[in-house]
C-alpha positions in Angstrom: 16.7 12.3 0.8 14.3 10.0 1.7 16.1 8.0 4.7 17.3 11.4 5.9 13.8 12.7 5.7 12.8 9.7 8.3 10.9 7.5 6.3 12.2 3.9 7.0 9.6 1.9 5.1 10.5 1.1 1.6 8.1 -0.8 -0.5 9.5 -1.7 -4.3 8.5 -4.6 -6.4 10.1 -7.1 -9.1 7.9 -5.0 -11.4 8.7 -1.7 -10.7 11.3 -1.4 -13.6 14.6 -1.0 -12.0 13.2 -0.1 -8.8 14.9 -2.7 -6.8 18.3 -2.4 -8.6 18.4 1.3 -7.9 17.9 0.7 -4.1 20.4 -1.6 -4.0 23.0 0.5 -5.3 21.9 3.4 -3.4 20.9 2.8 0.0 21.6 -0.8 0.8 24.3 0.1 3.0 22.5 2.0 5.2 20.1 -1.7 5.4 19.8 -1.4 9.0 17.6 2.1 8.7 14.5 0.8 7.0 12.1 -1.8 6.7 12.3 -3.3 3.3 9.3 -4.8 1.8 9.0 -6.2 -1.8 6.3 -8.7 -3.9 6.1 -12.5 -5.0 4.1 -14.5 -8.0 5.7 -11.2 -10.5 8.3 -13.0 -13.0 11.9 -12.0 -13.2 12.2 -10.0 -16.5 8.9 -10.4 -17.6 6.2 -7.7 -18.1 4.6 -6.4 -14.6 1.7 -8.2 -16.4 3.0 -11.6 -15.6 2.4 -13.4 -12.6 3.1 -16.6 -11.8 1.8 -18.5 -8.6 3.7 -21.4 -8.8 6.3 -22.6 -5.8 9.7 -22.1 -8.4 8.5 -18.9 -9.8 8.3 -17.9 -5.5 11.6 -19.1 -4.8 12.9 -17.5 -7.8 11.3 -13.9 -7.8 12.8 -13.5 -3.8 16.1 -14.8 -4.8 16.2 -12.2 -8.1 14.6 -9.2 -5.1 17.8 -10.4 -2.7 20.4 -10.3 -5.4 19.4 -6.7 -6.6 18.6 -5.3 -3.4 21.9 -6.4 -2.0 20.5 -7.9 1.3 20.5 -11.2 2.7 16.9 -10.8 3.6 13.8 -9.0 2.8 11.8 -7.5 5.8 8.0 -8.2 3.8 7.1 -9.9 1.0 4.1 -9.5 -0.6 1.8 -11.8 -2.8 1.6 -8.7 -5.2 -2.0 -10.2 -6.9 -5.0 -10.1 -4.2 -5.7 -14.5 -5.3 -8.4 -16.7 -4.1 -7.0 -19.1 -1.5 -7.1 -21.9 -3.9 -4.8 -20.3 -6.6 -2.3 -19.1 -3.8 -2.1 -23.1 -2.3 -2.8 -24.8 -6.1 1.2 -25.1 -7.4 2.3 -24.5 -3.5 3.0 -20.5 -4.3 2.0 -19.4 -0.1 3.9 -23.4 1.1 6.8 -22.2 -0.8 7.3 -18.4 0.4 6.5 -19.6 4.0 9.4 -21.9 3.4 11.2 -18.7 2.6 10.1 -17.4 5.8 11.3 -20.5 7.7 15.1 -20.3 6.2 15.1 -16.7 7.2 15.2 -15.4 4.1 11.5 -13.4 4.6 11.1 -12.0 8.1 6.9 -11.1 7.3 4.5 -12.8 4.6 1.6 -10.9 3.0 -0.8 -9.9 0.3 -1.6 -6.9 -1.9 -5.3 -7.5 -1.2 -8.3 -6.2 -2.2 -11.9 -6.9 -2.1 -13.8 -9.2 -2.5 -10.9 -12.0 -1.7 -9.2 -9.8 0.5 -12.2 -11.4 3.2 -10.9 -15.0 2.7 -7.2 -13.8 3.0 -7.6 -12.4 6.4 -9.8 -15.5 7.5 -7.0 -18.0 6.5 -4.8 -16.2 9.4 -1.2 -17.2 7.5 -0.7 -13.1 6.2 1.5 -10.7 8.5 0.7 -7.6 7.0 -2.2 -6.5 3.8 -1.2 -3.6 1.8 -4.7 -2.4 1.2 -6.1 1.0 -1.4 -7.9 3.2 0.9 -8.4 7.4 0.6 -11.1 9.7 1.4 -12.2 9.0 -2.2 -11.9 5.5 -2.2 -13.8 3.9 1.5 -14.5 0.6 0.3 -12.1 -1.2 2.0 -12.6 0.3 5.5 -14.6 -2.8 7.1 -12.3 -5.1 6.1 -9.1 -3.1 7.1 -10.4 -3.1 10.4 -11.1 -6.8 10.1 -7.9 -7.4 9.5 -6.4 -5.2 12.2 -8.5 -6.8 14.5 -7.0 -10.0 13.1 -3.1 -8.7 14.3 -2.2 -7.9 10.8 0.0 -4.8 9.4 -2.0 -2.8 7.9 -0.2 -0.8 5.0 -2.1 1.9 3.3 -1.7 2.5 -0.5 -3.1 5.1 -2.7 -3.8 7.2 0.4 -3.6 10.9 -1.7 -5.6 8.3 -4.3 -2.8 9.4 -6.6 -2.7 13.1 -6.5 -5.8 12.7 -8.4 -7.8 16.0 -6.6 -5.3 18.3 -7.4 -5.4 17.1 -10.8 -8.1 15.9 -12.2 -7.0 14.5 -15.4 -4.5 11.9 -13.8 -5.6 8.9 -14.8 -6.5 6.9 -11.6 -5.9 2.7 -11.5 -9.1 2.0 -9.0 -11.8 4.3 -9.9 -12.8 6.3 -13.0 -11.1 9.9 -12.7 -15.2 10.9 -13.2 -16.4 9.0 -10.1 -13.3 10.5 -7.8 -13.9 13.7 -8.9 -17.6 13.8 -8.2 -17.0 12.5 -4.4 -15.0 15.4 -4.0 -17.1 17.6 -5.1 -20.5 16.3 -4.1 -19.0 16.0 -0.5 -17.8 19.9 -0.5 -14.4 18.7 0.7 -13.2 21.9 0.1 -14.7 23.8 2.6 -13.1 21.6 5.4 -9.7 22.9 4.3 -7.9 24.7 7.3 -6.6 28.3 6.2 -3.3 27.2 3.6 -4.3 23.5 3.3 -3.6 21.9 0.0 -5.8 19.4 -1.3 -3.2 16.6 -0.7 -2.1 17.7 2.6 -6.2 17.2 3.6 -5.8 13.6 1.9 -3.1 12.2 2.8 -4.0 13.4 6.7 -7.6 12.0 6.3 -5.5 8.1 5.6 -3.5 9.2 8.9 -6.4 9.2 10.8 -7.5 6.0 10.4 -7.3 3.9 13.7 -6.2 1.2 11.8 -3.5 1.7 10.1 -0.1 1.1 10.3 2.1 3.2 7.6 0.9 4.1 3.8 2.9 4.0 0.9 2.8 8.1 -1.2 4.3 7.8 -4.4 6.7 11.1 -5.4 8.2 12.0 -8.5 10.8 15.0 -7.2 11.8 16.0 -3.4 9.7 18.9 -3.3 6.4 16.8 -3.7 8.5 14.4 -1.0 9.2 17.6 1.2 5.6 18.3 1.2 4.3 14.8 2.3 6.2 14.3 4.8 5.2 17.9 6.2 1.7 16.6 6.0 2.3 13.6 7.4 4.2 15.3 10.4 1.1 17.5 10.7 -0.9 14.5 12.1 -4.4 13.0 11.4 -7.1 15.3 11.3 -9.4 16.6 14.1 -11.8 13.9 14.6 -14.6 16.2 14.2 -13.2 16.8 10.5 -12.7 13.3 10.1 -16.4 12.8 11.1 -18.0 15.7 9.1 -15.9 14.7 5.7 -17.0 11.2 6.6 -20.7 12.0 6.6 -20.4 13.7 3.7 -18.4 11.6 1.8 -21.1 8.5 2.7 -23.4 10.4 1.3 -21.9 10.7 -1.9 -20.8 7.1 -2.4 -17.4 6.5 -0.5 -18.5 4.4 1.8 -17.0 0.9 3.1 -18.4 -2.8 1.7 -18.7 -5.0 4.6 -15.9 -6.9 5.8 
C-alpha cells in the first residue's frame, strides 16, 4: 500500500521492534523504489533504551539493519541519539560509520538531532541529512532547520501532525506535555483557519509542507485509511502563505516560536 501510494522514503530503526525484519520480507524486492534510511549507536537485541556509541557497536548495528532488510546497502543512516560532538568522536562511533560510507555500505550519514546540540552538529559539516521534530505546535527548531538547510543538509521532518495529538488530546506526546500542545492550539484559534472540510491533521501536516526548508517528513500510521488520508493531504500542498503567516503570528504569540539557531 504504501509504495503504490508513492511514498518512496522509508525510515525504520534497529529499535522499532521488528520493523526492519518486516520490510525486508515485504518490500525488499521492490529495493529500487524507495529511499531506505535506518539508525546507528541502538544495540542489536537490546531495549530501544540502549545506545551505544562505540565504533563495534556502529559496525555491528548496520550489519544487523543489512541482514534484516535484505539489502546490500542502506540509503541513510542515522545517529538515532542527537550527541555532543565529543561523545559521537570519543570510542570512534562518526570515524567508524563514515568508514561505512567509504565501503559503500551507507550512501548518506546523519543525525536524529535536536536542540541544543543539534547547533554543533550542523557546524561540524560531516552530517548529509538531520531528521529534525518540527509542527505548528512545536517551532522550536525552525532557526536551526534553516541553518542547516543553508548548510546543504536533508532536511527530514518528524512529528509534523505532532502525533495526531490535536485531534486527540489525550495522546500522550514524546516532546511536549499533551497540556502545553493543547493550549497553542487553542490560544492561537487554529481552528478558525480551517478551509470548509479541513481536518485538524490535514491543516498540520500541510503547515510542515510549507516549510521552505524541508525536504520530506516522516507521518506515522497505524491502518491505510489514516495512510489514505495523509497522503491526500500531502498531495493537497502547503498552505497559502497568507495562512501560513496568520497561523504563524498567532502561534508566536502563544509560545511556538523558534530558539535561535
Amino acid at each position: 500500500a504504501v509504495l503504490a501510494a508513492g511514498i518512496n522514503f522509508i525510515d525504520t530503526s534497529i529499535d522499532y521492534g521488528r520493523s526492519e525484519e518486516l520490510i525486508g520480507r515485504c518490500i525488499a524486492p521492490r529495493r529500487a523504489e524507495y529511499f531506505l534510511a535506518s539508525k546507528c549507536g541502538c544495540v542489536p537485541g537490546g531495549s530501544a533504551g540502549d545506545h551505544v556509541h562505540t565504533a563495534a557497536n556502529i559496525r555491528a548495528g548496520v550489519e544487523n539493519s543489512l541482514r534484516l532488510l535484505k539489502t546490500d546497502y542502506l540509503d541513510l543512516v542515522q545517529f538515532h541519539r542527537s550527541r555532543a560532538e565529543a561523545e559521537f568522536k570519543e570510542h570512534g562511533a562518526l570515524q567508524e560509520l563514515l568508514r561505512l560510507r567509504d565501503e559503500g555500505k551507507v550512501r548518506f550519514v546523519g543525525v536524529s538531532g535536536t536542540l541544543p546540540n543539534m547547533r554543533e552538529q550542523v557546524d561540524l559539516g560531516v552530517f548529509d541529512a538531520f531528521q529534525v521534530p518540527y509542527s505548528a505546535l512545536q517551532r522550536e527548531h525552525e532557526a536551526v532547520i534553516a541553518k542547516a538547510s543553508a548548510a546543504g543538509a536533508g532536511i527530514i521532518i518528524r512529528g509534523g501532525v505532532a502525533r495526531g495529538a490535536p485531534s486527540d488530546w489525550q495522546r500522550e506526546y514524546y516532546m511536549l506535555p499533551r497540556e502545553t500542545m493543547q493550549d497553542r492550539w487553542e490560544v492561537s484559534g487554529l481552528d478558525e483557519l480551517l478551509a470548509e472540510g479541513m481536518t485538524r491533521m490535514e491543516f498540520m501536516l500541510r503547515f510542515t509542507l510549507s516549510n521552505p526548508d524541508l525536504d520530506t517528513t516522516i507521518v506515522g500510521t497505524k491502518n491505510v485509511e489514516h495512510l489514505a488520508a495523509n497522503v491526500q493531504a500531502a498531495l493537497a500542498g502547503p498552505l497559502p502563505s497568507d495562512v501560513v503567516d496568520e497561523a504563524k503570528r498567532r502561534l508566536s504569540a502563544a509560545g511556538s516560536v523558534s530558539e535561535p539557531a
